[in-house]
C-alpha positions as CSV (number, residue, x, y, z in Angstrom):
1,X,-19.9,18.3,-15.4
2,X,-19.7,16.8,-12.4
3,X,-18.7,17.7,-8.8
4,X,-14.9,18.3,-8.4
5,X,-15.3,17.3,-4.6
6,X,-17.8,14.5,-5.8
7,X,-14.8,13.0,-7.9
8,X,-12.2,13.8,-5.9
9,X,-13.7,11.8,-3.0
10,X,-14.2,8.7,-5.0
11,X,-10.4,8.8,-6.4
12,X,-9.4,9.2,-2.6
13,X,-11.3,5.8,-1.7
14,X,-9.9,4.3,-4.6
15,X,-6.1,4.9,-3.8
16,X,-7.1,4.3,-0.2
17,X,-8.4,0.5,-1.5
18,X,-5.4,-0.2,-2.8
19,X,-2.4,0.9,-0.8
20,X,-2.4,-2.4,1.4
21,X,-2.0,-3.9,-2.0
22,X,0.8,-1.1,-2.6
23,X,2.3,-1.4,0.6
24,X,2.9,-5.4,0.5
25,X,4.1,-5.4,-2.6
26,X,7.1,-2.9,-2.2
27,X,8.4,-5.1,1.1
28,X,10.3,-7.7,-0.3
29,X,13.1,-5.8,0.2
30,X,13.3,-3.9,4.0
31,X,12.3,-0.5,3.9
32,X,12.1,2.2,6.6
33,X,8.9,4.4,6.5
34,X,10.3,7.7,4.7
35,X,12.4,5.4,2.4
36,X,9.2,3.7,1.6
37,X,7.3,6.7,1.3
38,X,9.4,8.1,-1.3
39,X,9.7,4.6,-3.3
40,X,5.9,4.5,-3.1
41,X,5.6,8.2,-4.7
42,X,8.1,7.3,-7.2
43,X,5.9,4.8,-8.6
44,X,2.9,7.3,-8.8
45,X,1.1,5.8,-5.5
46,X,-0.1,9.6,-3.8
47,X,0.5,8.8,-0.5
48,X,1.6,10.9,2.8
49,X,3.2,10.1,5.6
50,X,0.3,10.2,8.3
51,X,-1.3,8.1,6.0
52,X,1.7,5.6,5.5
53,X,3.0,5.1,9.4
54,X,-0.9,4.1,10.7
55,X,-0.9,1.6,7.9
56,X,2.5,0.5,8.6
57,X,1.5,-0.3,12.6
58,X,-1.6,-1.6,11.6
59,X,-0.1,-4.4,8.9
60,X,2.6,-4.7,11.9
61,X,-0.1,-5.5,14.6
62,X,-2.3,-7.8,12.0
63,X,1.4,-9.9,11.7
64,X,1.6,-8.6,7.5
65,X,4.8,-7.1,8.2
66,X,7.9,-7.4,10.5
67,X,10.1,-5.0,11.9
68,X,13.6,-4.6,13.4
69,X,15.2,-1.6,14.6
70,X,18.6,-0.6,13.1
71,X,20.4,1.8,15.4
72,X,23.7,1.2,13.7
73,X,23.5,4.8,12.3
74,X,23.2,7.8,14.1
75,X,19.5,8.2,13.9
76,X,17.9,4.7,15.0
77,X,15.7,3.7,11.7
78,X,12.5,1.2,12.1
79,X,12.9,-1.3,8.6
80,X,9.6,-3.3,7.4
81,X,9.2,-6.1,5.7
82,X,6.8,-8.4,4.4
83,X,6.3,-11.2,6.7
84,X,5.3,-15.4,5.2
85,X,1.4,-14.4,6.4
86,X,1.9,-11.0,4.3
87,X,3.1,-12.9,1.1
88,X,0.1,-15.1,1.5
89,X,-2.4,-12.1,1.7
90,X,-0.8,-10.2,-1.0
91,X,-1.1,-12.6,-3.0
92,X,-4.5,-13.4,-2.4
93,X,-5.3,-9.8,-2.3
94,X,-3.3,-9.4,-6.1
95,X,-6.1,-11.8,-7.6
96,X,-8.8,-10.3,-6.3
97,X,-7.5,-6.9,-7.8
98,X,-7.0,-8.6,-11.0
99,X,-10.2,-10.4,-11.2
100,X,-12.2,-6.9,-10.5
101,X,-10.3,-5.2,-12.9
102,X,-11.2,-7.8,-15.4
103,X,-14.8,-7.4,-14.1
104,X,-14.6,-3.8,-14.3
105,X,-13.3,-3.4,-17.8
106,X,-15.8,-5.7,-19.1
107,X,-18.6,-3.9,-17.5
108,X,-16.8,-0.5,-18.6
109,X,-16.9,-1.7,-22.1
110,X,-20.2,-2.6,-22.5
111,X,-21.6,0.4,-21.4
């Protein structure tokens, strides 16, 4: 039987690889970070929120996402959305997935 910690480390770096993935995909539509949180769980991605926000700044900064404040409510709200460059890289990034799954099932079912 193998390592619990062994396995659990590997399924870590797994989710980690594809939350950028995750991420672009769910901001076609503008999203503040708790709201995408939440839409992200929903759809079975296991993510927290220290995780998210770093990502979130980092995609920001690397010109993936956009940002715009609403203060129209009584708690000022930071919305994100996929930016033209984003679309570009998450598409990219979405055939690369599907091309090592592809690879991956093949080599899974040979074995």
């Amino acid at each position: 039987m193998p390592d619990k910690d062994i396995v659990q480390n590997y399924v870590t770096e797994l989710k980690r690889g594809n939350l950028v993935l995750a991420v672009l995909g769910s901001l076609n539509t503008p999203h503040y970070g708790y709201a995408l949180l939440q839409t992200l769980q929903e759809k079975g991605m296991d993510i927290e929120a220290n995780t998210l926000y770093p990502l979130l700044r980092r995609l920001e900064k690397q010109e993936l996402l956009v940002s715009d404040w609403d203060t129209t409510e009584s708690r000022p709200r930071k919305y994100y959305t996929i930016s033209k460059t984003g679309k570009a890289v998450r598409t990219k990034l979405f055939e690369e997935w599907k091309e090592m799954q592809k690879s991956l099932i093949g080599i899974y079912s040979e074995g």
